[in-house]
ZAVO-932172 format. One line per 2 residues: for each residue x, y, z of C-alpha. Coordinates in steps of 0.2 Angstrom, whole numbers. Layout:
<rs>
X/Y/Z  ...
</rs>
This chain:
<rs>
-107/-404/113  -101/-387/118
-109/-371/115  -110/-361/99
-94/-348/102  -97/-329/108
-87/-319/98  -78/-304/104
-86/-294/88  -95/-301/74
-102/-296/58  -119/-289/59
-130/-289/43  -145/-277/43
-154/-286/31  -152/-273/13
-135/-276/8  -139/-292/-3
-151/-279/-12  -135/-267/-15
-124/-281/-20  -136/-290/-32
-140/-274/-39  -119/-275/-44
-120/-291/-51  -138/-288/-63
-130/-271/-69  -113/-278/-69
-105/-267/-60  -91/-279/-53
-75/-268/-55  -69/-257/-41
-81/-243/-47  -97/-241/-49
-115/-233/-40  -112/-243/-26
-95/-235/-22  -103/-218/-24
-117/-220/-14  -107/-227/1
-95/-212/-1  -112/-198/1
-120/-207/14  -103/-209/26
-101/-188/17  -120/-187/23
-115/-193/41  -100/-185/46
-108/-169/42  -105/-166/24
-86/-172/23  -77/-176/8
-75/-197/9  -65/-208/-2
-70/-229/2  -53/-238/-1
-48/-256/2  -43/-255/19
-40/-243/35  -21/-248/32
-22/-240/14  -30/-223/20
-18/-221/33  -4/-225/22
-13/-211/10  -15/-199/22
2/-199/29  10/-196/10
-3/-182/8  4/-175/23
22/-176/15  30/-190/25
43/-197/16  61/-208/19
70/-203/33  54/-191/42
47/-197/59  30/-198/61
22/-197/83  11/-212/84
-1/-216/100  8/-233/107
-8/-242/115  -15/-246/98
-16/-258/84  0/-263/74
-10/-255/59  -7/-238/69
10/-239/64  13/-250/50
9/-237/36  24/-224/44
37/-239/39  30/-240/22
35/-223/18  52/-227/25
51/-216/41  51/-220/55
40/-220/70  43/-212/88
29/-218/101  21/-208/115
11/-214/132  -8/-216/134
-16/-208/148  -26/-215/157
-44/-203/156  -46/-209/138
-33/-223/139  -27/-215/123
-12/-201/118  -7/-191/132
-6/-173/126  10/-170/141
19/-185/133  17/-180/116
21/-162/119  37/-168/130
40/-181/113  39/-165/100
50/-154/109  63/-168/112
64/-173/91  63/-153/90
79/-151/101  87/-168/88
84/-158/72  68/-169/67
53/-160/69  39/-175/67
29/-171/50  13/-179/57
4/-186/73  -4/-203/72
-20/-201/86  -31/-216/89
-48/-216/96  -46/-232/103
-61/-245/106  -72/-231/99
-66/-218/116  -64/-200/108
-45/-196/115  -43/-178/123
-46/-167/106  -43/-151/113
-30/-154/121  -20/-163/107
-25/-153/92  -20/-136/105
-1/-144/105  -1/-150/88
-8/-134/80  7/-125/92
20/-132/84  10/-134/67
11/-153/63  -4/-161/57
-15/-174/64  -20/-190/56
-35/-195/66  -35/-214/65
-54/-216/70  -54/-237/62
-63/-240/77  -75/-225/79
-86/-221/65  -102/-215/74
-91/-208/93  -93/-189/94
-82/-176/103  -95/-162/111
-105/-164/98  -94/-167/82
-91/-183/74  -75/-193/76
-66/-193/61  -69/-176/56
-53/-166/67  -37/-172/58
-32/-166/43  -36/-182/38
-49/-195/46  -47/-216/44
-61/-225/43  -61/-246/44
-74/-256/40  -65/-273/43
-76/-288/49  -78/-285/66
-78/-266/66  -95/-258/69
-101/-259/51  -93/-268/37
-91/-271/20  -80/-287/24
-64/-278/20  -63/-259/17
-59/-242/24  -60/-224/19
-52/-208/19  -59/-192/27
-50/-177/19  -52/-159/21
-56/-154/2  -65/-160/-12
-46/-157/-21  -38/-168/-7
-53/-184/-10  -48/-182/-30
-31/-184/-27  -34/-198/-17
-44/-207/-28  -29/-204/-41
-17/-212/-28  -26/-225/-25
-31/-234/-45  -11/-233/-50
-10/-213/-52  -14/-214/-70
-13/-198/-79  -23/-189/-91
-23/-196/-105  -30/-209/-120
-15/-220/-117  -11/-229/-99
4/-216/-92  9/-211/-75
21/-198/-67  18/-203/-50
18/-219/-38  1/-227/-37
-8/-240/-27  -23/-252/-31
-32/-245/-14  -49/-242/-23
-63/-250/-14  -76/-259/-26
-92/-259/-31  -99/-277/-21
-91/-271/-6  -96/-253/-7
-115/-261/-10  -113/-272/8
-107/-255/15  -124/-245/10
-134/-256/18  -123/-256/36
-124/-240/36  -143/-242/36
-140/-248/54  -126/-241/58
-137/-231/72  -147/-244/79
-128/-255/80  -121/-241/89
-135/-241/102  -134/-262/105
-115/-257/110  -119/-246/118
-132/-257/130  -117/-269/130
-104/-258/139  -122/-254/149
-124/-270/154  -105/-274/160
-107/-257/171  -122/-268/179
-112/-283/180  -98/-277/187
-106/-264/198  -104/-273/216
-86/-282/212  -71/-275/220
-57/-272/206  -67/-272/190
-66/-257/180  -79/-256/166
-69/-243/151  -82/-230/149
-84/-211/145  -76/-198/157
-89/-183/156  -105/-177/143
-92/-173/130  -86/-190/126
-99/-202/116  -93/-218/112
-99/-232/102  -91/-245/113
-85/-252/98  -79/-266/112
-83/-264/130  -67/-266/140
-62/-270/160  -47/-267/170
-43/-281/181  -33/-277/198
-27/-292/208  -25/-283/223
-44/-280/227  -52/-298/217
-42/-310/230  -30/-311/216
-39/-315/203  -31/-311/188
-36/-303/167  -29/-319/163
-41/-331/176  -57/-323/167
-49/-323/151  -48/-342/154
-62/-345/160  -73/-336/147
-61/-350/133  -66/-363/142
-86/-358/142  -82/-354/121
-82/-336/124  -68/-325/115
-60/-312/125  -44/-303/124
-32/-292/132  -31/-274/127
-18/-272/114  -1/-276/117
8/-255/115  20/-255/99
34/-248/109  36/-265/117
33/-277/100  49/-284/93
47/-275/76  48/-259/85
61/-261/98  71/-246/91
59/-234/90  59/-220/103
45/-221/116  41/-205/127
28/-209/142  31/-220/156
20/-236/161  1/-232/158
-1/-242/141  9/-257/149
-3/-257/165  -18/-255/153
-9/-269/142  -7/-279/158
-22/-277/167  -35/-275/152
-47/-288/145  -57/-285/129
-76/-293/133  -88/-298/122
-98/-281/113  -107/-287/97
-123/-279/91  -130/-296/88
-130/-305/105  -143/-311/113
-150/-311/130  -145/-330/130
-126/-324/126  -126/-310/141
-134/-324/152  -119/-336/146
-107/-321/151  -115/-316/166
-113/-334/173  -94/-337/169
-90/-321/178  -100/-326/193
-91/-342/194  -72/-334/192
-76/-321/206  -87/-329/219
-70/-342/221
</rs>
């Protein structure tokens, strides 16, 4: 019989979220309301330094929130980092605009502020100005805030700061999340903490989280009878979830610091191998969660050994790895969209492997790891 499987990223329970969603069911407090909503929205307010937070149904759904708030509508374009997740993007299309993808570099592996400067000025010159920026922090990396913020605030388009996979990483000091006009938040299953399914929005009033909430539970009005004067969306988060989501955040610290030890512990690995390339912070200004460790792979200097023979290897050991994400400039649904860079997400797409980073793995788990990769680069 084969070993029980390493995942890439699994849940973590801290051991207090049955209380929270217990305490739903015995005050029946089922809908998607609730004290469970509004405690998880003060302690992720509490966290990010007093911000105005709205929990919704998904990272997808504040993104696509945040993007009408910023005015994006049919026929608009909207600059999205291309080494990310599809759900980067996806919300653009659902406004009916379209968007235009810029190059990672390769400090962060995230948007390049030359590329994306280069990318403006060119839509400028075509008579569409972009009406917002989509800029990940991918794998939990802070990407190069002054730098990107400095060009954006030049030619006065906002940021949506897609931060899915960042709750917890700081920029000199400040918390990921907190720099766009609007923050994203995911607390999908395999994000650091989670409330099975869920997200938020981080917005820059109290006026902007109202409005928000009104978006997202059908934009009913005002009034005694069910009326509506604007689009709505059933993006509300509700009370069981919010309840699993007070008692991550309970442990959302000590989660942050067994990822941390994680990415550590792949440094150490790797160390004395030629051609492995641990993804790490570049300076003291950068803190990452290490949401998941990653490696780049060059052939050239492991005697050919490729992302792909490890990523094989660790299958066949029931370990789950994957490569980096594939860029959205090359996926077949986006094919049309304008790309401005050159090849530094393809090579990080190419060369990249995602390695196993959970908070709940053992010292039995890092042994099991530490024995395939052994095998795969002593042949």
């Amino acid at each position: 019989m084969s070993e029980n499987k390493i995942w890439l990223s699994s849940p973590h329970m801290g051991g207090t979220e049955q209380d929270y969603v217990n305490l739903a069911f015995d005050t029946n407090w089922i809908a998607p309301l609730g004290p469970n909503v509004t405690g998880f929205e003060e302690d992720l307010s509490a966290y990010l330094g007093n911000a105005q937070v709205a929990v919704l149904s998904s990272g997808t759904a504040a993104l696509h929130l945040a993007l009408l708030q910023c005015g994006v509508g049919a026929g608009d374009e909207v600059i999205c980092q291309s080494f990310t997740f599809s759900a980067s993007a996806n919300p653009i299309t659902y406004l009916g605009a379209t968007p235009v993808f810029v190059d990672s570099e390769t400090t962060t592996w995230n948007i390049s502020p030359q590329y994306l400067e280069e990318a403006i000025l060119d839509r400028i010159s075509k008579g569409k100005k972009p009406k917002a920026i989509v800029a990940v922090h991918l794998y939990g990396m802070p990407y190069l805030v002054d730098e990107v913020h400095a060009i954006a605030d030049t030619y006065e388009i906002p940021i949506v700061e897609d931060s899915a996979e960042a709750l917890g990483s700081t920029y000199k000091g400040k918390n990921c999340g907190t720099f766009g006009r609007f923050g994203v938040l995911s607390f999908n299953g395999n994000k650091i903490i989670t409330t099975s399914g869920g997200g938020a929005l981080v917005c820059p009033s109290d006026a902007a989280k109202q409005h928000t909430v009104f978006l997202a539970t059908q934009a009913r009005d005002d009034a005694p009878h069910y009326q509506h004067s604007s689009i709505g969306y059933n993006y509300r988060l509700s009370n069981i979830s919010a309840g699993i989501g007070r008692g991550q955040m309970e442990v959302l610290d000590k989660h942050i610091d067994l990822r941390r030890k994680m990415n550590h512990f792949y440094q150490e690995l790797f160390k004395n191998y030629d051609g492995i390339t641990v993804f790490k912070e570049p300076n003291e200004d950068f803190y990452c969660n290490n949401w998941l460790s990653a490696i780049l792979v060059d052939p050239e200097k492991t005697n050919g050994i490729t992302r792909e023979d490890i990523r094989l290897a660790f299958a066949k050991a029931n370990i789950e790895s994957r490569p980096l994400w594939k860029p959205m400039h090359m996926q077949p649904v986006f094919k049309d969209c304008a790309f401005y860079g050159e090849k530094v997400a393809f090579h990080l797409f190419e060369k990249g492997l995602c390695v196993p980073s959970g908070s709940n793995l053992t010292s039995k788990d890092t042994q099991r790891i530490e024995k395939v990769i052994f095998e795969v680069l002593s042949k």
